[in-house]
N, C-alpha and C positions, 0 to 999 in steps of 0.2 A: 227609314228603318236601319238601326244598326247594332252590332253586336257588342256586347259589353264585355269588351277586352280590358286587359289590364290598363292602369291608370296610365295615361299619358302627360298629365300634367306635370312630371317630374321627369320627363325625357326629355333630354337635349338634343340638339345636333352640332357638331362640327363644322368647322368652313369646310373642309374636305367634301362632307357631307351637304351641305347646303349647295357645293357650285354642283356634288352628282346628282341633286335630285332638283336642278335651278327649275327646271322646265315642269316640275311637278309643282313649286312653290308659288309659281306666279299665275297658278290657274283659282281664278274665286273658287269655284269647289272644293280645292282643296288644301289650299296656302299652309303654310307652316305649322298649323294645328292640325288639317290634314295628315301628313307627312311625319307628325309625331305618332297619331293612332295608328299609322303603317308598320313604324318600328316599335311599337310597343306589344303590335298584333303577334298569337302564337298561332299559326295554322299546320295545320297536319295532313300530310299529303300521301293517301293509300296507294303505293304506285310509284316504279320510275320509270316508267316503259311508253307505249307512246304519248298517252294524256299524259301522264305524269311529266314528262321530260316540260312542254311547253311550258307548263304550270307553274314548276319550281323555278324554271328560267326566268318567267317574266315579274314572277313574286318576288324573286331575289333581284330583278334589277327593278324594280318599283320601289326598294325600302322595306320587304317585309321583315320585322327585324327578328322573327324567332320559327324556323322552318322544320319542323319531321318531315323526316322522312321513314316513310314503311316497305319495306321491299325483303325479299330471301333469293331470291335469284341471281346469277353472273351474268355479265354481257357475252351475247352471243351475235355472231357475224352477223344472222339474219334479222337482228333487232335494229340496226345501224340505217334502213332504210327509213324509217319512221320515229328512231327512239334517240331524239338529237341532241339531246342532252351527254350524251354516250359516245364517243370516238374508237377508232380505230385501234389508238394506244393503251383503251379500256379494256380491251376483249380480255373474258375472263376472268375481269376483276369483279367480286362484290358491287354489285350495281348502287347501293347505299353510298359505299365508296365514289365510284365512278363520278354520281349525282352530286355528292358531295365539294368533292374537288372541284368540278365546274362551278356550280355555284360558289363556293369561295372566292373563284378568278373572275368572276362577275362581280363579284359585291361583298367585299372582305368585312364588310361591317352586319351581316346578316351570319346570327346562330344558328347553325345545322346539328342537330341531331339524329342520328342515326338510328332506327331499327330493324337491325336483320332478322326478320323474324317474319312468320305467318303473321298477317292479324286475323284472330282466331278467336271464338268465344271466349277460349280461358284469359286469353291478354288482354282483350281489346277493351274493357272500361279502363282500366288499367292507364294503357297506352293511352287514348282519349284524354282522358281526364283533365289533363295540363293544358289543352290549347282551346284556342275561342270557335273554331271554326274547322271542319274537315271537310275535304277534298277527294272527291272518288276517283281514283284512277283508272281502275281494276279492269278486267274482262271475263268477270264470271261470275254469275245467279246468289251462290251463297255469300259470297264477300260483297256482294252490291246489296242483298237483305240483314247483314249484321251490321255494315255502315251504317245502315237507316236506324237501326232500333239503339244500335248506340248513341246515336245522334238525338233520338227520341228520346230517351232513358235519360239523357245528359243533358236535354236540352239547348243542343247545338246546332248550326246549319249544315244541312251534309248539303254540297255542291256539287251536283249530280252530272257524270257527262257517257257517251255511251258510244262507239262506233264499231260501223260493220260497211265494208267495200268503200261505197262513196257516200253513204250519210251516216250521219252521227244527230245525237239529242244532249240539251241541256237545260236543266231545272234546278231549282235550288228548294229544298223540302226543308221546309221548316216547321214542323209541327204546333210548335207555339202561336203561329202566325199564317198557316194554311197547312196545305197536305202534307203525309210523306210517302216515302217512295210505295211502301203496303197499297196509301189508298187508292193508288193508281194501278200497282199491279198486286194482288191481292193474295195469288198463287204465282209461282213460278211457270213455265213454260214444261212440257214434260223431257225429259232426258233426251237429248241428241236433237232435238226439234228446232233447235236454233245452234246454228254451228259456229264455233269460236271465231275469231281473226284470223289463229293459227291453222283451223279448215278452210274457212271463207274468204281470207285476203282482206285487204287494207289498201287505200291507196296513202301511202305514202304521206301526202301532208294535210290528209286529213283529221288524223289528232291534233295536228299544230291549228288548225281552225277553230275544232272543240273546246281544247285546251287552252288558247287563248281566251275563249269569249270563260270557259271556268273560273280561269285565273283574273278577268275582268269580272265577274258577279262579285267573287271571295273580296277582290280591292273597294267596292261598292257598298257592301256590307261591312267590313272595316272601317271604310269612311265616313259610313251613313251617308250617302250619297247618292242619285238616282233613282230607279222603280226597277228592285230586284228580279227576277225569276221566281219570284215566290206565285204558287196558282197558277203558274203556266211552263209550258214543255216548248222551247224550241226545238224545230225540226227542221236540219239541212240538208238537202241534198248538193252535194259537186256536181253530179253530171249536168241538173238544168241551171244550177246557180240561185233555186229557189228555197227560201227560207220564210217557213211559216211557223205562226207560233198557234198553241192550242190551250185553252182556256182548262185548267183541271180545280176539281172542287174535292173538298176534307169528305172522307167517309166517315159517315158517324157510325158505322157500323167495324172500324178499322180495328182488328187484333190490337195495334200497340199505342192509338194516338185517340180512338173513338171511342165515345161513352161510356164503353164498359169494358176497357182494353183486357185483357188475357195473358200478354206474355208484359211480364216485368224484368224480367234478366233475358242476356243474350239464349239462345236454344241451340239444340245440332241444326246448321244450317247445310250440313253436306247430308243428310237424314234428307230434312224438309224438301230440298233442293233435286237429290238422287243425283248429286253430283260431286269432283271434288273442289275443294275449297283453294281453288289454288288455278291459275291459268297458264298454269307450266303447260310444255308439247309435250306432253307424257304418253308412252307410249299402251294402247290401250287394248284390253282384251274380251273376251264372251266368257268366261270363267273356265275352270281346268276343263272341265268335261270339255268345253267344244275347240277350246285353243288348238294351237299348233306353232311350236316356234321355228323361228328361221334356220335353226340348225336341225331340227329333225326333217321341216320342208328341203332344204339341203341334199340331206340324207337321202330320202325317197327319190327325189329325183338322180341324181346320180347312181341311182341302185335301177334305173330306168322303171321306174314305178308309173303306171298312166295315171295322170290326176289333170282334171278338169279345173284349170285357174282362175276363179273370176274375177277381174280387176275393175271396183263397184265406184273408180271415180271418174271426175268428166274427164272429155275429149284433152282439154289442152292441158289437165295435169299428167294426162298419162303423155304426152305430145313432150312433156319436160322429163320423168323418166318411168320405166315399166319393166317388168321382166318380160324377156321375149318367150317366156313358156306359158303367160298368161295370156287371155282375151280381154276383151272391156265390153262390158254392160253398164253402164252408168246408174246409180242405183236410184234414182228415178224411172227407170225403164223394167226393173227387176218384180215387180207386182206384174205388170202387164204380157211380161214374159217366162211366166211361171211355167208353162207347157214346155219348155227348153232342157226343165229339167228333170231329172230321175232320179231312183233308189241302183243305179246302174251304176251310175259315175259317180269317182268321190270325188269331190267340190274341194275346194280349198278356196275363201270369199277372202277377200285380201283390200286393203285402201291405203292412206296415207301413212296413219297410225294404228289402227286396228278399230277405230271405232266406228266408222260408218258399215263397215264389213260385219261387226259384229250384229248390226242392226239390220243389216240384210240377213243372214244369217236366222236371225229367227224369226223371219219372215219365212222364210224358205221351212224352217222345220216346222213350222206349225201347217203348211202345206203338205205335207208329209213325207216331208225330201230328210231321210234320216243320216245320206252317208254326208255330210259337210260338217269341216271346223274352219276355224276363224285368224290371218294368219296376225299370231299378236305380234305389235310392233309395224304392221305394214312394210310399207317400202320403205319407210325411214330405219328400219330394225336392220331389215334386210342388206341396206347400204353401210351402216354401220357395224354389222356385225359380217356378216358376210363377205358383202363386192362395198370395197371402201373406192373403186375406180365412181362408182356412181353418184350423179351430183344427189343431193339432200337440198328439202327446198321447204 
């Protein structure tokens, strides 16, 4: 099975090029016709962050000769553990940049193009359009559901990768040829129910795992080579070292790819999703009515106001940093300990960034605990805006 990239038959290579790619040439899979569909290939990479770093790394040192890149973000310190594409000397630069420049010092004969931008409904056929093949990067519901339908809509492969703590998945959705990403998961998950990278943690070199075997499906499909991910989900976990794969089958009932599909152009995916379209650490609130920002929290407390603090995340994030005027309840604990609280005390629910607080929070009000707001921004607001001595994590 392979994808029908631009004509290769009228690509050369250089000696330069034949002695960089020797050890790709003299494999029968993929000998020097091979290695022409590689640089002839355009793929598009949604993402430079931790998938994405591995991905464009080893596509650019494989010969893939024409690269997007999608990203709107800067490199940030706390990216560098896992996003290795990215250095030290990056911080702060446009991350597109960043990708870029590396890649070039890898393999100066591969075209990079840059987009700084969201991919977003309004862009993304748009952006698509020009390459064979796209790559999901991303870490979030709406941009993993308009990759797919653009992919559908266009008829291309999206090459799906996915992680959280120590395992990660990958599938390659191709509509034409088995499922996509819809008929596996049909709805999205409801709002906060699955928590980001940026709440949940990442170990470290487990995108370069994902990302690899990504960046291995997209060079397979390229070369028409091997038995893709098509119809099935790899599943890895680090901790036991065990990797299973799962047989998945076309919904003929699927919104965008089954028999009587419904959506023909991209839709609001931050609507459908109730989320936003973007895996930025944003910092997050319970709307005006129930907020409360770090400088009015501030305020009250130096005016010695009594407020009842609840700090709604686990043991060893508060164990990294906490305000000493607050308590912890972990908000898995916060249902079961509803009797704790009252119409007495005014609550102030506080977490990282303000989202899991805010989710406690109306827990507690529809219990009938009326005096609580929500602290926006969390302890990251609070470090930033307030005590800049406190580490941010």
């Amino acid at each position: 099975m392979q994808v029908n990239s631009s004509s290769h038959t009228n690509i050369e290579l250089s000696n330069d090029e034949i002695i960089r790619y020797s050890r790709h040439l003299i494999m029968p899979e993929i000998t020097l016709s091979g290695q022409k569909k590689l640089k002839a290939a355009k793929i598009l990479c949604i993402g430079t962050g931790g998938l994405g770093s591995p991905v464009a790394l080893y596509l650019a040192a494989a010969g893939i000769g024409n690269i997007g890149l999608v990203d709107y973000d800067v490199v940030e310190e706390n990216n560098l553990q896992r996003q290795i594409i990215h250095g030290t000397s990056t911080i702060g630069s446009l991350k597109v940049d960043s990708a870029k420049k590396r890649i070039n010092d890898i393999n100066p004969y591969v075209n990079v193009t840059i987009h700084n931008n969201l991919f977003t409904s309004e862009n993304a056929l748009e952006l698509a359009e020009p390459y064979d093949l796209i790559i999901d990067g991303t870490d979030n519901f709406p941009t993993r559901y308009l990759v797919n339908d653009v992919c559908v809509l266009q008829n291309k492969p999206n090459v799906y990768g996915s992680i959280f703590r120590f395992e990660g998945q990958v599938s390659v959705f191709w509509s034409k040829h088995g499922p996509c990403y819809r008929c596996l998961f049909p709805e999205p998950p409801p709002p906060g129910l699955v928590p980001s990278c940026a709440e949940g943690g990442v170990l470290g070199i487990l995108p370069g795992t994902i990302g690899t075997i990504q960046a291995t499906e997209a060079i397979k499909l390229i070369a028409g080579i091997g038995e893709p991910l098509i119809g099935k989900l790899l599943l890895y976990d680090a901790l036991t070292m065990n990797i299973d794969t799962v047989r998945l089958k076309k919904n003929t009932n699927c919104v965008i790819c089954g028999t009587n599909p419904t959506i023909f152009e991209p839709i609001d995916y931050e609507e459908f999703c109730g989320m936003p379209l973007n895996d930025h650490d944003n910092e997050q609130s319970a709307g005006d009515k129930w907020d409360i920002s770090v400088q009015e929290l501030k305020k009250q407390l130096d005016a010695g106001k009594q407020l009842r603090i609840i700090d709604v995340r686990e043991q060893f994030e508060w164990d990294i940093v906490h305000l000493p005027e607050a308590e912890l309840i972990p908000m898995g604990e916060i249902p079961g300990r509803l009797s704790e609280f009252n119409n007495t005390d005014e609550h102030i629910m506080m977490c990282r960034t303000g989202g899991r607080s805010a989710q406690m929070l109306q827990i507690l009000a529809s219990a009938g605990i009326s005096k609580v707001k929500n602290l926006k921004g969390g302890i990251r607001a609070w470090a930033t805006e307030i005590d800049p001595n406190l580490p941010i994590y």
